[in-house]
C-alpha distance (Angstrom), angle and dihedral (degrees) to the residues before:
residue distance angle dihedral
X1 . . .
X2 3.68 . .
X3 3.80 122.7 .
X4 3.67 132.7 -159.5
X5 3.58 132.9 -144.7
X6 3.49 107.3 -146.2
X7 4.39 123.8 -160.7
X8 3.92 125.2 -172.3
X9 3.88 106.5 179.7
X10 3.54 148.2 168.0
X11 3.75 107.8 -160.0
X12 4.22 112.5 -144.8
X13 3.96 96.1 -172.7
X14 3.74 109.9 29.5
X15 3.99 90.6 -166.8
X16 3.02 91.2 54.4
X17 3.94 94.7 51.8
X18 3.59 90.2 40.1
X19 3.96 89.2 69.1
X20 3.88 84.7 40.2
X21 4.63 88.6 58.2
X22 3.55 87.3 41.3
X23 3.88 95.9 64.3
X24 3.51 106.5 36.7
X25 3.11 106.4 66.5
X26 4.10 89.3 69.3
X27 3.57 92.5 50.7
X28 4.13 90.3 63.5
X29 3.19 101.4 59.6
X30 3.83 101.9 78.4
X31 3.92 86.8 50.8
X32 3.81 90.5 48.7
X33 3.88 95.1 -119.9
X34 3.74 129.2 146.5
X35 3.63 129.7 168.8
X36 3.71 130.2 -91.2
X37 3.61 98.2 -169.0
X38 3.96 122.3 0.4
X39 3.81 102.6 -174.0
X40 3.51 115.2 -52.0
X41 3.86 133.9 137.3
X42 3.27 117.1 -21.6
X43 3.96 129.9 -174.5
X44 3.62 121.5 -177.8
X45 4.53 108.2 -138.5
X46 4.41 94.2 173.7
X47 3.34 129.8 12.1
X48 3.24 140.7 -0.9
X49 4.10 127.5 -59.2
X50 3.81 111.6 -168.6
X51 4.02 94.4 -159.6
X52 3.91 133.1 65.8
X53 3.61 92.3 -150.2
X54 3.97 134.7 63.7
X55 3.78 136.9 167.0
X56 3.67 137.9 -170.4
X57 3.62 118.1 -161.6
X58 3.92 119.0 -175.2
X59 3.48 122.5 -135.0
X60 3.83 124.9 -169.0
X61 4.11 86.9 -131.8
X62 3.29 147.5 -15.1
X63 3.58 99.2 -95.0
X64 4.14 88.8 54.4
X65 3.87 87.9 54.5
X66 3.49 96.1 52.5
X67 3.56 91.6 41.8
X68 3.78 96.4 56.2
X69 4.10 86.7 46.5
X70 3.76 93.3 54.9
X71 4.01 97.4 33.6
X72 3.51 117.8 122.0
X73 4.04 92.8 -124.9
X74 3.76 85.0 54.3
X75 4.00 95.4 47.4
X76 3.63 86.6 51.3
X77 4.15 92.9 56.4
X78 3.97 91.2 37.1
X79 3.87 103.8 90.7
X80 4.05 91.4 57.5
X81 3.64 84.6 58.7
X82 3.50 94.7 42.6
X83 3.89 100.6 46.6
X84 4.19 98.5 35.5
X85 4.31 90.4 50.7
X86 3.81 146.4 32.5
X87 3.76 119.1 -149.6
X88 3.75 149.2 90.5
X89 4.14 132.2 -63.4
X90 3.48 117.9 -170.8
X91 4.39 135.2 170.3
X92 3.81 107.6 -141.5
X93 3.44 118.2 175.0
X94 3.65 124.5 -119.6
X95 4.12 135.9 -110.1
X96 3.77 108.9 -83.8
């Protein structure tokens, strides 16, 4: 079953999270990811949604999600993120 890694951000230092876009990408592709949605145009219809940004990146399972998350290419990447943004991650797991 597919899984999805799922991003709501607000980036603080776009530099900074520049660098951060321009690496992960290559750290993916061993854990046959690619993104859904990477930013874009987003319009709020109910609710309320407390960042600008969101991506969706596919995953071919759970496992592979998690894998990418906790792979040492990824851990190496993580701090831009984590110092350039504020927001949520989260792995959900796709419709069977």
């Amino acid at each position: 079953m597919k899984a999805y890694a799922i991003a709501a951000e607000t980036v603080k230092d776009q530099a900074m999270f520049d660098r951060y876009r321009s690496v992960v990408p290559e750290t993916l592709a061993a854990f046959g990811g690619h993104f859904v949605v990477r930013g874009g145009n987003l319009t709020v219809l109910e609710g309320e949604w407390p960042h600008p940004r969101l991506v969706v990146i596919e995953f071919p399972s759970r496992a592979a999600a998690e894998g990418w998350y906790r792979s040492a290419e990824y851990q190496k990447v993580i701090s831009l993120r984590l110092n350039s943004s504020v927001g949520n991650l989260i792995i959900v797991d796709g419709s069977p």
